[in-house]
TORNUNU-646289 format. One record per residue (C-alpha): residue number from 1; residue in three letters; x, y, z. Coordinates in steps of 0.2 Angstrom, whole numbers, always signed. Example, Ala and Ser with C-alpha at 12.3 -4.5 7.8 and 13.67 -1.06 7.14 Angstrom:
<rs>
nr_rest_X_Y_Z
1_ALA_+62_-22_+39
2_SER_+68_-5_+36
</rs>
This chain:
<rs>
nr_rest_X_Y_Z
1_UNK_-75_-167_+199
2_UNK_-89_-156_+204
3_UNK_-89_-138_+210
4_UNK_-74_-135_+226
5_UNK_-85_-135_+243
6_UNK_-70_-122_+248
7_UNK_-61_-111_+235
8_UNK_-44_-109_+237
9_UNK_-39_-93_+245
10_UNK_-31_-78_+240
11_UNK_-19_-67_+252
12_UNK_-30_-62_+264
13_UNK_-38_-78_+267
14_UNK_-21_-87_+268
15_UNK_-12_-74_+279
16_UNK_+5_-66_+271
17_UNK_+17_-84_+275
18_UNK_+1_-96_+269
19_UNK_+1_-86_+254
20_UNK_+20_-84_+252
21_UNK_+22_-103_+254
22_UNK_+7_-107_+242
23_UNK_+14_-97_+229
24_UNK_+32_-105_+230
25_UNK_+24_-122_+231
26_UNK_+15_-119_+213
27_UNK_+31_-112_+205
28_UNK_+41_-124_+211
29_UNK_+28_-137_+208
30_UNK_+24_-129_+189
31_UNK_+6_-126_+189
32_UNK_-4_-111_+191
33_UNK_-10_-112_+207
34_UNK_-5_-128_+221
35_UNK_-24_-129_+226
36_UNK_-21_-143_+243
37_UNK_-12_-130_+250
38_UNK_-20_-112_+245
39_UNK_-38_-121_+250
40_UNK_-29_-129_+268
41_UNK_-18_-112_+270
42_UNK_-36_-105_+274
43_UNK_-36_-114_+292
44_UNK_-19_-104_+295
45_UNK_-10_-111_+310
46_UNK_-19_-124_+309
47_UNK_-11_-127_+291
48_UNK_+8_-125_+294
49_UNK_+7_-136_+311
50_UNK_+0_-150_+298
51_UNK_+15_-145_+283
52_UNK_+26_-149_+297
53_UNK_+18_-164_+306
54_UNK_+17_-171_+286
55_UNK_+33_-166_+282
56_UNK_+42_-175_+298
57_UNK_+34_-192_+290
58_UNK_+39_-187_+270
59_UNK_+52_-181_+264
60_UNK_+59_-179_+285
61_UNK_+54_-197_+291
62_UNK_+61_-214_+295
63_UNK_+57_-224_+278
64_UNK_+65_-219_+261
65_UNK_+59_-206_+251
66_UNK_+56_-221_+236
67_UNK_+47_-233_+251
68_UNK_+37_-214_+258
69_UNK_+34_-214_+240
70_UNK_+27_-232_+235
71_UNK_+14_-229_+250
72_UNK_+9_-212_+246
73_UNK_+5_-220_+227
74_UNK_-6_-233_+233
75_UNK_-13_-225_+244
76_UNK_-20_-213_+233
77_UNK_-23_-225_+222
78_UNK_-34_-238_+233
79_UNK_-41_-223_+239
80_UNK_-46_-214_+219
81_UNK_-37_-198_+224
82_UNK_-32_-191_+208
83_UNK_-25_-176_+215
84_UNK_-13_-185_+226
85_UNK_-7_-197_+212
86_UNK_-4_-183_+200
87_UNK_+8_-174_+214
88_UNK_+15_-190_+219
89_UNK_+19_-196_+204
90_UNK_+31_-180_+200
91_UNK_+37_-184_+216
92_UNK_+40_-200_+216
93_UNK_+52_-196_+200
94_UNK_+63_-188_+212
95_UNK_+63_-202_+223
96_UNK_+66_-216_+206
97_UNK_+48_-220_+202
98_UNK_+48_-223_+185
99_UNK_+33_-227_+174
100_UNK_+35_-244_+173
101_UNK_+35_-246_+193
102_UNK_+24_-231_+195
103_UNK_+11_-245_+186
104_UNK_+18_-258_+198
105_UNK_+13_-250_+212
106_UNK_-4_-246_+204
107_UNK_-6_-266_+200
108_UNK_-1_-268_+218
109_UNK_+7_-282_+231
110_UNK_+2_-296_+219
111_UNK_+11_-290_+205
112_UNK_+26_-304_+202
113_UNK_+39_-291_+202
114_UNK_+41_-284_+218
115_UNK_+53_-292_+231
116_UNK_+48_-297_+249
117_UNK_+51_-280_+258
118_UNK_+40_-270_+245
119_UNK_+27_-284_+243
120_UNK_+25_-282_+264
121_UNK_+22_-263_+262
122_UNK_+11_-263_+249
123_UNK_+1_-277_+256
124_UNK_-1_-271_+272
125_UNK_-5_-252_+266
126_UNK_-18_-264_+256
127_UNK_-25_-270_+272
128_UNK_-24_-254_+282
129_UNK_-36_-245_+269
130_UNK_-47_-257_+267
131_UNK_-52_-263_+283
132_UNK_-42_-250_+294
133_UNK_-30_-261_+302
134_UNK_-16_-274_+294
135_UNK_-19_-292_+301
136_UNK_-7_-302_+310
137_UNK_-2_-311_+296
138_UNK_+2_-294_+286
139_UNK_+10_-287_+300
140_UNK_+22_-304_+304
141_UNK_+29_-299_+285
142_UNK_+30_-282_+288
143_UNK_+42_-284_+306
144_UNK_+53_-294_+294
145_UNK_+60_-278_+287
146_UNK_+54_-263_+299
147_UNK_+60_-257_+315
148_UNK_+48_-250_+327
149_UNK_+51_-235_+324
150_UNK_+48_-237_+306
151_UNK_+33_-247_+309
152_UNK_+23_-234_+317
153_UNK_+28_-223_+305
154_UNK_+23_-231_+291
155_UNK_+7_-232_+298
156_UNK_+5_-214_+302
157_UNK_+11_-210_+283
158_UNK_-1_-221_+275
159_UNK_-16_-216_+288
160_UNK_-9_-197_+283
161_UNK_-13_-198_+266
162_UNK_-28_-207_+267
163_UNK_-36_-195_+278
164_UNK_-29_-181_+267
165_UNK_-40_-189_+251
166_UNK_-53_-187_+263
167_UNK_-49_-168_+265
168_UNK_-47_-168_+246
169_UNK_-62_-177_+240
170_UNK_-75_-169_+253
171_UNK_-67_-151_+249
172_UNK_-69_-155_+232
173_UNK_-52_-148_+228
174_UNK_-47_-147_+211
175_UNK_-34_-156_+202
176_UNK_-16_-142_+199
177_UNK_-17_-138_+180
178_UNK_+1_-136_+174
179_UNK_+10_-120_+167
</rs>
């Protein structure tokens, strides 16, 4: 990846509860420095309105953690974020991702094992990133096992993480290196 468009910041930049929280994040995370959010902590209010707005759709919101997870991973994924799959797959450990399905979700909604609920999701998160919008057949599947509530949640979580690997990829922000 080439050189970050914005460094991440430092204390001053972040403000004294960015920077606290950035420097939690990477302990607790492991790695030296959690870059999405010493980079994002830079836009200061801006950046614990959107912690909160993200954290009421994962790990707060109305799907499970593993499902929240299964979307965030192909999202990233479909959308080549490695920064994204390298947090989300610690993640999704926590949530009972192992490998072997962590590759699952990686092969996708055509992979034979998944069952009809996951094969739904992942096909309509499919759909959603590549043409922005899941068609009616898509959708039919997905209402089988969503609520409303849950439908329009899962579309804000996947559209979440896809327009934060946009934030990531135009930013140029740099992959965490572990400690």
């Amino acid at each position: 990846m080439s050189t970050p468009r914005v460094t991440p910041g430092e204390f001053w930049d972040l403000g004294p509860i960015n920077w606290v929280f950035a420097r939690g994040a990477a302990r607790v995370i492991g790695v030296d420095n959690a870059r999405i959010f010493s980079t994002l902590g830079r836009t200061r209010g801006v950046f614990r309105a959107w912690l909160h707005y993200s954290g009421r759709l994962m790990p707060f919101g109305t799907l499970s953690r593993k499902e929240s997870e299964m979307i965030i991973i192909r999202v990233a994924h479909l959308r080549k974020c490695d920064y994204e799959l390298d947090h989300h797959r610690r993640l999704g450990r926590r949530a009972g991702i192992d490998d072997a399905m962590f590759a699952q979700i990686l092969a996708g909604p055509g992979d034979a094992g998944w069952g009809d609920r996951e094969r739904a999701m992942l096909r309509a998160v499919d759909e959603l990133i590549e043409n922005q919008d899941i068609s009616d057949t898509a959708w039919s599947a997905l209402t089988r096992h969503l609520d409303d509530r849950r439908l329009i949640a899962f579309v804000l979580l996947a559209g979440q993480y896809d327009t934060l690997a946009t934030t990531i990829h135009t930013l140029r922000i740099q992959r965490d290196t572990r400690v």
